[in-house]
C-alpha positions as CSV (number, residue, x, y, z in Angstrom):
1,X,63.0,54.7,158.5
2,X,64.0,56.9,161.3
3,X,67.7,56.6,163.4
4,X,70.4,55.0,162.5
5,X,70.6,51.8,160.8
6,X,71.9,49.3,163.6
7,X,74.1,47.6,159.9
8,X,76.3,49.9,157.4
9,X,74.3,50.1,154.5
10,X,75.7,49.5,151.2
11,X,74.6,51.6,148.0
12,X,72.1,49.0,146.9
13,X,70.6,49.2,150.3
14,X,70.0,52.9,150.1
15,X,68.7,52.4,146.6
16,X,66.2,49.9,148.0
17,X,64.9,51.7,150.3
18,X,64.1,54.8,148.1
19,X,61.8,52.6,145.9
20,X,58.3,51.2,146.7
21,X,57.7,47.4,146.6
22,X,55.7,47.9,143.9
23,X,59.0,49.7,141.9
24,X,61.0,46.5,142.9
25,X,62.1,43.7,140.7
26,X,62.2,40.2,142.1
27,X,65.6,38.4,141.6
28,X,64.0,35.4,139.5
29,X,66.0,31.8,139.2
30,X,68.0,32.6,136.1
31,X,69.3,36.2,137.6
32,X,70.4,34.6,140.6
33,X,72.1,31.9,138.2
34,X,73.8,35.2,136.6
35,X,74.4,36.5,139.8
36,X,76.2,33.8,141.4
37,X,78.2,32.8,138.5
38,X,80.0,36.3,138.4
39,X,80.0,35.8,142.3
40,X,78.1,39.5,141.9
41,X,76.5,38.7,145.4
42,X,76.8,42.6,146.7
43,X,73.7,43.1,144.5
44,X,71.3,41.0,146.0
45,X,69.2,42.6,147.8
46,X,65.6,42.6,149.5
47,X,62.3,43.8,149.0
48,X,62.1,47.4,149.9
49,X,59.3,46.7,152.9
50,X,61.2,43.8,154.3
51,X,64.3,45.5,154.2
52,X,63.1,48.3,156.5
53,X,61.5,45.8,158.8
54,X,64.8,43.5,158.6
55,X,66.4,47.1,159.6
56,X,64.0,47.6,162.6
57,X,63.8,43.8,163.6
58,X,68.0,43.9,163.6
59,X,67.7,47.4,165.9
60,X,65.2,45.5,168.2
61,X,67.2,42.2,168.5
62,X,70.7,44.1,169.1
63,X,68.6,46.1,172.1
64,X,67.6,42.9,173.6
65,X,70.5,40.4,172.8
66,X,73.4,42.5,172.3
67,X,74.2,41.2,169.0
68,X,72.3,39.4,165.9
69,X,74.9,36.4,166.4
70,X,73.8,35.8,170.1
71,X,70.5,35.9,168.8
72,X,70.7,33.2,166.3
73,X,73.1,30.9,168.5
74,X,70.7,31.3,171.9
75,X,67.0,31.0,169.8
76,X,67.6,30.0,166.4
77,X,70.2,27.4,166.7
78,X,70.4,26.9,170.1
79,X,73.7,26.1,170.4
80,X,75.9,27.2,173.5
81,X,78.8,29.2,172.4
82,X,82.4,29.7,172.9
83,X,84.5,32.9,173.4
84,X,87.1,32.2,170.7
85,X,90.7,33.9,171.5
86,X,90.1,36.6,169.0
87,X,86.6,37.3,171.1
88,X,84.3,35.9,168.1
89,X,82.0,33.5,168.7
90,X,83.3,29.5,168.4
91,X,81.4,26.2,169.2
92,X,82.6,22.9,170.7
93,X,82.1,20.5,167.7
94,X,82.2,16.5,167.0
95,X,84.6,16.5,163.7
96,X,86.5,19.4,162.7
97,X,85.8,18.8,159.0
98,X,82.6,21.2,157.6
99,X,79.4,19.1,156.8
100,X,81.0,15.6,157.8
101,X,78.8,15.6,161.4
102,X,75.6,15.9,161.5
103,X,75.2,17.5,164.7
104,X,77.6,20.1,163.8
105,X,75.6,21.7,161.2
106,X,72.1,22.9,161.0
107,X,69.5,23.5,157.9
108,X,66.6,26.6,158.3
109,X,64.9,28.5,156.2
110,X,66.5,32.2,155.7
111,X,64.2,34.3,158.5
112,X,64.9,37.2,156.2
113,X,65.6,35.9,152.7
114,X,66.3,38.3,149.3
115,X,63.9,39.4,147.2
116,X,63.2,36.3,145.4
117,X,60.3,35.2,143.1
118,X,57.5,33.1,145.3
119,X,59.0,29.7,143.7
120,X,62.1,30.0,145.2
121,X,62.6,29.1,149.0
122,X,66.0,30.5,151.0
123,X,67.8,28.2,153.0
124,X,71.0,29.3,154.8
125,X,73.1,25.8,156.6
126,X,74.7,27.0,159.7
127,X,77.7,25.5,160.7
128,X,79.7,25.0,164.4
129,X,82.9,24.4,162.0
130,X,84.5,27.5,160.2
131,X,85.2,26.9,156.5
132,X,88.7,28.0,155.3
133,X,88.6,31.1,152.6
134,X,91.2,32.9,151.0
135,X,92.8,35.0,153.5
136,X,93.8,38.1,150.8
137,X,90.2,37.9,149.3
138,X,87.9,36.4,152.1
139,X,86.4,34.4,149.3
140,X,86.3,31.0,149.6
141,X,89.5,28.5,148.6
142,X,88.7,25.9,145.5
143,X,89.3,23.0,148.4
144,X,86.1,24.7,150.0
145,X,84.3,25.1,147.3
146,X,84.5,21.4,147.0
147,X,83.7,21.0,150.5
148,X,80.6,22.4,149.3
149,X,79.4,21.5,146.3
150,X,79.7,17.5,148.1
151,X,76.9,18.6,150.8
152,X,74.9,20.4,148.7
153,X,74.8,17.6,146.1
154,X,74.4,14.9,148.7
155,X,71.7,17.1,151.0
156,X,69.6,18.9,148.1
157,X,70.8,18.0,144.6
158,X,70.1,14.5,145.3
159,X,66.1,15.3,145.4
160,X,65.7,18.3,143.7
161,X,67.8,17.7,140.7
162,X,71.1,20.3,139.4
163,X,68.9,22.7,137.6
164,X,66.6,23.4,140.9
165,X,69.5,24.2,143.7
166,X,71.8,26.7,143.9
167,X,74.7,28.0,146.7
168,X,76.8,30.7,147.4
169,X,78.5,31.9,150.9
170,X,78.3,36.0,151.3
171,X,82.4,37.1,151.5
172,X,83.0,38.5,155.2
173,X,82.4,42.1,154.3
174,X,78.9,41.1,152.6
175,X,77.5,38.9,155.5
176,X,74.6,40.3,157.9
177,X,75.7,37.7,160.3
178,X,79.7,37.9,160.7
179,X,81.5,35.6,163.3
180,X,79.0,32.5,162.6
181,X,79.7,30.4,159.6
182,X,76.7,29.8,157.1
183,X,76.2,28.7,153.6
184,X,72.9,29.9,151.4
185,X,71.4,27.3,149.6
186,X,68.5,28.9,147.0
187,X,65.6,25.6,146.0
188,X,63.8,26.3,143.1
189,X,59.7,24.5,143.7
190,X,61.1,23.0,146.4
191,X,58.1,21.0,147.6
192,X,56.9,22.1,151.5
193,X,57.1,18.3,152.7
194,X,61.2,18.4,152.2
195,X,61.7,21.9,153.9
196,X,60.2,20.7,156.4
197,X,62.1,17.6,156.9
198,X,65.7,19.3,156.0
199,X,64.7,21.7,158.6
200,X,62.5,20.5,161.6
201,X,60.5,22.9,161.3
């Protein structure tokens, strides 16, 4: 990699990208289990080739759009945005409760997921309506935790079963993609026929 990285880079980052892919472990189901249970989600991380592309791919996108966000919003999600007073990105939305509105929410595969085992698929919901967090920890709050534990059970759960779904939302400083809300949702043999109806795609 050559120039600056157009992201700070975190120590894991700069681990990853002295290793070769073949040095690099896959995070498998039960360590993202581990992982998410200790909310331990600064060490996840990519695979050391994807990681530099996701670092030249982020260069080349901020070039051309000006940031990831309008990026995602304009070709991703194609939803108009807002100028919120605080300059950040908002959206016009049908219900201000998260996940209660369809049209206020959409489902795609992660473009750049972690470095997960091939039997695990990465799904990130994006969402028009900000879910609260804790304003000292910018973790979540236990009522929006709730908030989403009832999607994912009604959306994914409910055909995959507990043991092959998992969630967690990055805290601000973690997230690759700061100003629009999301949500990662990790299917374990999720079969291709419900990606592509949860996504469209």
């Amino acid at each position: 990699m050559t120039g600056p990285a157009p992201f700070q880079l975190n120590d894991t980052d700069r681990e990853i990208l002295s290793m070769t892919d073949e040095q690099y472990q896959f995070h498998t189901w039960e360590d993202l289990k581990k992982i998410i249970a200790n909310n331990d989600l600064a060490v996840l991380k990519r695979k050391p080739s994807d990681l530099v592309r996701y670092i030249a791919w982020s260069s080349g996108v901020k070039e051309q759009y000006g940031t990831i966000t309008k990026y995602i919003c304009e070709e991703r999600l194609h939803w108009p945005p807002l100028i919120s007073a605080d300059g950040g990105v908002a959206f016009t939305y049908n219900n201000p409760t998260p996940f209660a509105d369809p049209a206020d929410y959409k489902i795609l595969r992660n473009d750049w997921p972690y470095g997960v085992t091939p039997d695990i698929t990465h799904m990130v919901v994006w969402l028009k309506t900000p879910i609260p967090i804790d304003s000292q920890t910018g973790d979540l709050t236990p009522e929006s935790r709730m908030l989403i534990d009832a999607f994912v059970d009604k959306t994914f759960t409910s055909r995959l079963g507990p043991e092959r779904v998992q969630w967690f939302k990055n805290w601000a400083q973690l997230q690759s993609v700061r100003g629009l809300e999301h949500v990662h949702v990790l299917l374990k043999d999720a079969p291709p026929e419900l990606i592509k109806e949860l996504t469209g795609e």
